[in-house]
C-alpha positions in Angstrom: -6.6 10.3 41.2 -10.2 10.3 42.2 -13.1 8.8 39.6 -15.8 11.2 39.7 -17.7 10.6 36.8 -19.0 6.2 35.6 -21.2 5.2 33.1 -22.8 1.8 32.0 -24.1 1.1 29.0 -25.0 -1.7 26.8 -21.7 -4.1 27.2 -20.1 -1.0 27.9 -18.2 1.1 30.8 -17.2 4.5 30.9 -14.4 6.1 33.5 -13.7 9.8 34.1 -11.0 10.9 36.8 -9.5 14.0 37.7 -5.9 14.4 36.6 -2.9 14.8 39.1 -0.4 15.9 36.5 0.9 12.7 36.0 2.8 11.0 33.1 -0.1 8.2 32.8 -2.4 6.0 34.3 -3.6 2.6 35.0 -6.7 1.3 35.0 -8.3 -2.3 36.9 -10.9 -3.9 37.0 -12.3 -7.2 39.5 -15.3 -8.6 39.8 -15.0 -8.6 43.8 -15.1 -5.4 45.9 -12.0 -4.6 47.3 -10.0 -7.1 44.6 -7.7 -8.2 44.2 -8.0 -6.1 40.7 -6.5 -7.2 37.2 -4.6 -4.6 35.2 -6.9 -3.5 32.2 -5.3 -0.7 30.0 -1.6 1.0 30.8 0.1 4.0 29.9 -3.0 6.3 29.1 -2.2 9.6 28.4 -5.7 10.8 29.1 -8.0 11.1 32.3 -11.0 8.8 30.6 -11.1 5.4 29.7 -13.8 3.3 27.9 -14.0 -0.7 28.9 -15.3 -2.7 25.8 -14.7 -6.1 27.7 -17.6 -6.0 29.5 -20.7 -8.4 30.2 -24.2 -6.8 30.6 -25.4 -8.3 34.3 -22.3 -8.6 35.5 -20.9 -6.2 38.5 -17.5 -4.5 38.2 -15.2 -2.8 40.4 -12.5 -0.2 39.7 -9.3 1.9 40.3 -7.5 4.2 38.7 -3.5 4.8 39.6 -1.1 7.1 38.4 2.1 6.6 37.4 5.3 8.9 36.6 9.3 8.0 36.6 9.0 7.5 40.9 6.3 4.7 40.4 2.7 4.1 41.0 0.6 5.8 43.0 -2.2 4.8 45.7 -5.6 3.4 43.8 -8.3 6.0 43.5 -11.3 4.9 44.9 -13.1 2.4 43.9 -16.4 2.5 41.9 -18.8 -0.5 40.6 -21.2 -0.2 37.5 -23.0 -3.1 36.1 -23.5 -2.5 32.6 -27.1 -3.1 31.3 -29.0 -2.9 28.0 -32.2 -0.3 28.8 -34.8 1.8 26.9 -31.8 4.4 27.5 -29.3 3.2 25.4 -29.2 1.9 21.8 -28.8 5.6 20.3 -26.9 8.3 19.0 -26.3 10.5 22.3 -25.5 7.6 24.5 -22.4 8.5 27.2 -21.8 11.7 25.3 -21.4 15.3 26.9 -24.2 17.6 26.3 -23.9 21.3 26.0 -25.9 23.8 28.4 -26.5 26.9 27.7 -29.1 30.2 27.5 -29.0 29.5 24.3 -28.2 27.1 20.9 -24.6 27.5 20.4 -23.4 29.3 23.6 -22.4 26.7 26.1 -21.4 27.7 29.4 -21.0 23.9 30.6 -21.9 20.1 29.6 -23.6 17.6 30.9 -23.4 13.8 31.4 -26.0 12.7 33.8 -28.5 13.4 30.9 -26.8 10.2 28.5 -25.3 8.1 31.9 -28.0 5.2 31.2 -29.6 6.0 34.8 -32.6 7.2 35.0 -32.4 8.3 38.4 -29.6 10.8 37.8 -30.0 14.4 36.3 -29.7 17.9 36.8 -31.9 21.3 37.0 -30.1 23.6 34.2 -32.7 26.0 35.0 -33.9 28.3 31.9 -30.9 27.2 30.1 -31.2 24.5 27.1 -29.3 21.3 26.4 -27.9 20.5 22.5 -25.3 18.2 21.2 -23.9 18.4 17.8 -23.1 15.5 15.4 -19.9 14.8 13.8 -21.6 14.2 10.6 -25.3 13.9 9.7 -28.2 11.7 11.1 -31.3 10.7 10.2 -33.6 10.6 13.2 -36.7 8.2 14.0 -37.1 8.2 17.3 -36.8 9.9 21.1 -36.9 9.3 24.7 -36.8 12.1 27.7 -37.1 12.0 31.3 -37.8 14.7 33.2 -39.1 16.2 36.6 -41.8 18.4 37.0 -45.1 19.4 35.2 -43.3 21.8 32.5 -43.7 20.1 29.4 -40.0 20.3 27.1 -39.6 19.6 23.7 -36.8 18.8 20.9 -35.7 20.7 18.0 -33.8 19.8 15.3 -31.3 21.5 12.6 -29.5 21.0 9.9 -25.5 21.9 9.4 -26.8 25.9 8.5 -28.3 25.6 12.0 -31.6 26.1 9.9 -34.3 24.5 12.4 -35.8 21.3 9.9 -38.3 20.3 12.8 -39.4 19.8 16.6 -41.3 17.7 18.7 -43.0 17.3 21.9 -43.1 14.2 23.4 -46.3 13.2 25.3 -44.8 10.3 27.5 -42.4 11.1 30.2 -39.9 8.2 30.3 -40.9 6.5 26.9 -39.3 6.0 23.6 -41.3 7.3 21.1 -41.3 6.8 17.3 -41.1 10.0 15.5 -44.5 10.8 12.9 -41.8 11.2 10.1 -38.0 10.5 10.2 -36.2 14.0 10.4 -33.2 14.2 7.9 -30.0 15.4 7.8 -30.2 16.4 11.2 -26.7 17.8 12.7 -27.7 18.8 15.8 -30.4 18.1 18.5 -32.0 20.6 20.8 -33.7 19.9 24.5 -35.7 22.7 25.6 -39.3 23.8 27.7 -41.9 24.4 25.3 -42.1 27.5 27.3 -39.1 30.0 27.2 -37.7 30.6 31.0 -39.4 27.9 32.5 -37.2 25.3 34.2 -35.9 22.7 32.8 -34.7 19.8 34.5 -33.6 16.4 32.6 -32.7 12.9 34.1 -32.2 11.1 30.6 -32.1 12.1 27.2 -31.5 10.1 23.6 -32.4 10.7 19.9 -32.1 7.0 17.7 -31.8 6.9 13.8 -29.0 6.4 11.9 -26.0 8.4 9.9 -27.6 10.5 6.9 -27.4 8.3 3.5 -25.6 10.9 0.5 -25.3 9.5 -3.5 -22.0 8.8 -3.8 -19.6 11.1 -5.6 -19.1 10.3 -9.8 -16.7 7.9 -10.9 -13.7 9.1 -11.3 -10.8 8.2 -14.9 -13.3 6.4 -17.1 -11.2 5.4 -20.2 -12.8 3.5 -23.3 -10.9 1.1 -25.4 -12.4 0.5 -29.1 -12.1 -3.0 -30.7 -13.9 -5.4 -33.2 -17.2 -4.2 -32.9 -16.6 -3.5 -28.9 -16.0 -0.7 -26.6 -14.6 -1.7 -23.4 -14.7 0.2 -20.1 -13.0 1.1 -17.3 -13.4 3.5 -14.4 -12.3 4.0 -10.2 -14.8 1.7 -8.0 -16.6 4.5 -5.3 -16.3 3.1 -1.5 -20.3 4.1 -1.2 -21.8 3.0 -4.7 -23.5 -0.3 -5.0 -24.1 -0.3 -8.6 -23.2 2.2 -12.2 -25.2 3.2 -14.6 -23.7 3.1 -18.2 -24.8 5.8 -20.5 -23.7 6.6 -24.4 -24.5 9.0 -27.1 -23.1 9.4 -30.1 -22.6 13.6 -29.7 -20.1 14.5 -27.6 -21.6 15.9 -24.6 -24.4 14.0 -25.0 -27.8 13.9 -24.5 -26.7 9.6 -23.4 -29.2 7.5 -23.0 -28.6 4.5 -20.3 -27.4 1.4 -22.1 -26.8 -1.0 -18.8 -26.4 -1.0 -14.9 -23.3 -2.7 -13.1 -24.7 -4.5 -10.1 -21.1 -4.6 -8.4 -19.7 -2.0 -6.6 -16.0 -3.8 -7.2 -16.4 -4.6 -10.7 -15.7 -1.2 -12.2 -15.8 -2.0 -15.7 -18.3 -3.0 -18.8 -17.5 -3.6 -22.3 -20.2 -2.3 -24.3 -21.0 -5.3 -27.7 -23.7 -3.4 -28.8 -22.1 -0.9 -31.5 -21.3 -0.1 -34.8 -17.6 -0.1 -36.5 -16.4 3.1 -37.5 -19.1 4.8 -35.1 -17.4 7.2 -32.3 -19.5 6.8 -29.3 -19.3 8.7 -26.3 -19.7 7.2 -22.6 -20.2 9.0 -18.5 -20.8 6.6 -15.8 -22.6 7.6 -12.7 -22.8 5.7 -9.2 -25.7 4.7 -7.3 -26.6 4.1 -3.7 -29.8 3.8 -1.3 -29.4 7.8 -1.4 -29.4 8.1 -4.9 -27.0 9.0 -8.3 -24.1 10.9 -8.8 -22.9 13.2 -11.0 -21.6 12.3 -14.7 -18.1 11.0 -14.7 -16.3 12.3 -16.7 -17.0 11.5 -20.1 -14.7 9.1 -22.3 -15.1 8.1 -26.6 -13.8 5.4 -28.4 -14.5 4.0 -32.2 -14.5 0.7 -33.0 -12.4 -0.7 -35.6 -12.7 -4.2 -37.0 -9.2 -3.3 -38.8 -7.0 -4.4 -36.1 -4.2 -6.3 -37.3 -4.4 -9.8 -37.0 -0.7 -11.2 -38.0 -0.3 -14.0 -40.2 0.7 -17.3 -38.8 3.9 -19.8 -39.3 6.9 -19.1 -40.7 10.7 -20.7 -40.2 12.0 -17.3 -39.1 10.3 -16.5 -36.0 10.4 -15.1 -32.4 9.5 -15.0 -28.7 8.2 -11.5 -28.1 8.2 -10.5 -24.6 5.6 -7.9 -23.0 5.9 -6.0 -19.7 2.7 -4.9 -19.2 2.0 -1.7 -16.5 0.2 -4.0 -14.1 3.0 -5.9 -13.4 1.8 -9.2 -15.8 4.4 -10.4 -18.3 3.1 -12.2 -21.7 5.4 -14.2 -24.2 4.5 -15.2 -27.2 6.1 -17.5 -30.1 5.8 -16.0 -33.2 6.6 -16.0 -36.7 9.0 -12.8 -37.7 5.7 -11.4 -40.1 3.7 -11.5 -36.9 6.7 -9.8 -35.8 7.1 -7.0 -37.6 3.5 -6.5 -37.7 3.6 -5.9 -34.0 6.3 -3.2 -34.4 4.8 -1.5 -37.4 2.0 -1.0 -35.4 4.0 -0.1 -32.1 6.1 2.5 -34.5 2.8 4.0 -35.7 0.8 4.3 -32.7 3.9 5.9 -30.7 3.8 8.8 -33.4 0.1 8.7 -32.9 -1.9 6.9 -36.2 -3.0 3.2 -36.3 -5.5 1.3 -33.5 -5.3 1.5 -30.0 -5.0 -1.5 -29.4 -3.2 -4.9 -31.5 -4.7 -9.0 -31.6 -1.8 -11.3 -31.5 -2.7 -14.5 -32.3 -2.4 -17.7 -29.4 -2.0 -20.5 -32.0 -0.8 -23.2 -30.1 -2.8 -22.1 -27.2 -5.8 -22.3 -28.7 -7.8 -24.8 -26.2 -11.1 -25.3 -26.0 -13.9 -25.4 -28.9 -12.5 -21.9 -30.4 -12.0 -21.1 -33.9 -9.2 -18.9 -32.5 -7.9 -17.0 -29.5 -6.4 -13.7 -29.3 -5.0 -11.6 -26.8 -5.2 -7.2 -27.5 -2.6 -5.5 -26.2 -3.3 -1.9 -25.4 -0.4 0.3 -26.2 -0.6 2.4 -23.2 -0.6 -0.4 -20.8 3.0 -1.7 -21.9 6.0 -0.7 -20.3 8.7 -2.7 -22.4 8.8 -5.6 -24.8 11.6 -7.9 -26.3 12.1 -9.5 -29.2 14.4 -12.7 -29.4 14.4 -14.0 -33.2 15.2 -17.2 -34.1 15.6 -19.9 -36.7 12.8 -22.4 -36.3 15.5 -25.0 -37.9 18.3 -23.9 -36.5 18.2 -22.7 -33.0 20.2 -19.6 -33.4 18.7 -16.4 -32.4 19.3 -13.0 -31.0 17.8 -10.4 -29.1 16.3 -6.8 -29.9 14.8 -4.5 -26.8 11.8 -1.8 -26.4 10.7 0.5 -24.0 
């Protein structure tokens, strides 16, 4: 193979070869001319290669074999690049191919001289013009063009509609130069003369900013979860957000009015203290970033009831009632055969769809700390399966009844 195209950037290195139809190649790398050279990458499939490993300063040589099932081939010839941190690099086109064309959208070539990090380097496209296109949206705050001649050129930039949002001329030749305003949402970048059909010939070319900031999209399942004078809420964290805002009404549909923000991204949940028993209030939850709010989630009610049933306490006939709960925690509890019963009363109930959503069951023993009392709720729709194993507190003798 023969390396015809290099590129070094900041603690970065770029190869390009031509291909010889073989299975793969091999790339290495010294730090003397002539070797004795190091393997650095195997079996690519491709004809380009991008070296990571590299020191800014420091001088590197290069070959590129080829291998298929007879063996290895001669090296190609050899190239050295010393990668460097310049007023070139830094930004969003740097070592990337740049259309050419007559005009935005109709390429008839690319270009790389124009992002290669060498000022001395370039090409005369003629009348045509020079554009790249962005993956995803930028924000851009800054420029830098060389160029030869006396035509002055100038940048354009659009949006995904390839609506033109704004342009520029720069008035230094070989300088980076901070934009007036920072151009938004910009998905692709334009290099043209000022003056249609004159010539334009570029040596280097960047653009520097950073990807587009976009709200985040609305939180998605938010449940709610009434108790004693308590709504507690849940919802799916959004990889983008960095806080919620909580909002309630008592109307379904809302006007809500914003109760509370969540300052954590992770910690998706909020239980709301500030309500009424035997009120139905109705909650959305949207998501915030540096770009700004979502949209509602979607919207989620719950009453409090301060009738949950709290079981009565000791008796000789009693129980160990197991819980599987849907997030993979088991509970167990000791308790008397009233407490019992009142669990599956209100187990029974809620499965045909009346009583609370949720039931207290008493820690007695576990009570530590300066508490009056602990309980834990159990939300019926979080258990998978329960067991009951009755007992005589006296005697010892029990036996076992299961739920799912």
């Amino acid at each position: 193979p023969t390396i015809n195209w290099f590129r070094g950037g900041d603690r970065v290195v770029d190869l390009y070869w031509t291909t010889t139809g073989a299975k793969s190649y091999t790339v290495k790398r010294s730090t003397s001319a002539g070797g004795p050279y190091a393997v650095l990458a195997s079996n690519i499939k491709g004809i380009s290669f991008t070296d990571t490993s590299v020191v800014n300063g420091t001088t590197y040589y290069y070959v590129v074999t080829a291998v298929n099932e007879a063996g290895e081939s001669a090296a190609s010839n050899e190239i050295n690049i010393k990668p460097s941190a310049t007023k070139y690099t830094g930004g969003l086109l740097d070592g990337v191919a740049i259309n050419v064309g007559p005009s935005f959208n109709k390429p008839t070539s690319t270009a790389m001289q124009f992002t290669d990090n060498n000022g001395n380097t370039g090409n005369n496209i003629g009348s045509n013009i020079a554009w790249y296109t962005f993956s995803a949206p930028k924000d851009i705050s800054a420029v830098i063009a060389k160029w030869h001649g006396f035509n002055p050129i100038k940048m354009e930039f659009y949006d995904a509609n390839n609506t033109l949002i704004s342009s520029y001329t720069p008035t230094t030749n070989d300088g980076v130069e901070s934009l007036p305003n920072t151009i938004q949402n910009v998905s692709h970048v334009v290099l043209k003369p000022v003056t249609a059909g004159d010539t334009l010939f570029p040596y280097e070319w960047n653009v520097f900013g950073k990807n587009h900031d976009v709200p985040p999209g609305a939180p998605l399942n938010l449940t709610a979860v009434g108790g004693d004078k308590t709504v507690s809420l849940t919802w799916n964290s959004m990889n983008t957000a960095t806080s919620y805002k909580v909002k309630r009404s008592t109307t379904a549909g809302g006007p809500y009015t914003e109760i509370t923000t969540v300052n954590s991204a992770t910690y998706a949940s909020y239980l709301d203290t500030n309500v009424v028993n035997g009120t139905t209030y109705y909650y959305v939850v949207t998501a915030v970033n540096a770009a700004g709010e979502s949209s509602n989630s979607n919207e989620a009610s719950a009453t409090p009831n301060g009738s949950v049933v709290t079981p009565p306490t000791q008796d000789t006939d009693r129980a160990l009632l197991r819980i599987m709960l849907n997030n993979g925690e088991e509970k167990e509890y000791d308790l008397s055969m009233k407490e019992v019963n009142a669990f599956l009363a209100w187990y029974e109930g809620r499965a045909s769809g009346t009583g609370a959503v949720m039931f207290a069951i008493d820690k007695h023993n576990n009570n530590k700390g300066p508490f009056k009392n602990r309980k834990d709720y159990i939300i019926y729709d979080k258990i998978i399966t329960f067991e009951v194993n009755a007992y005589t507190a006296d005697s010892g003798n029990s036996n076992t009844d299961l739920k799912s």
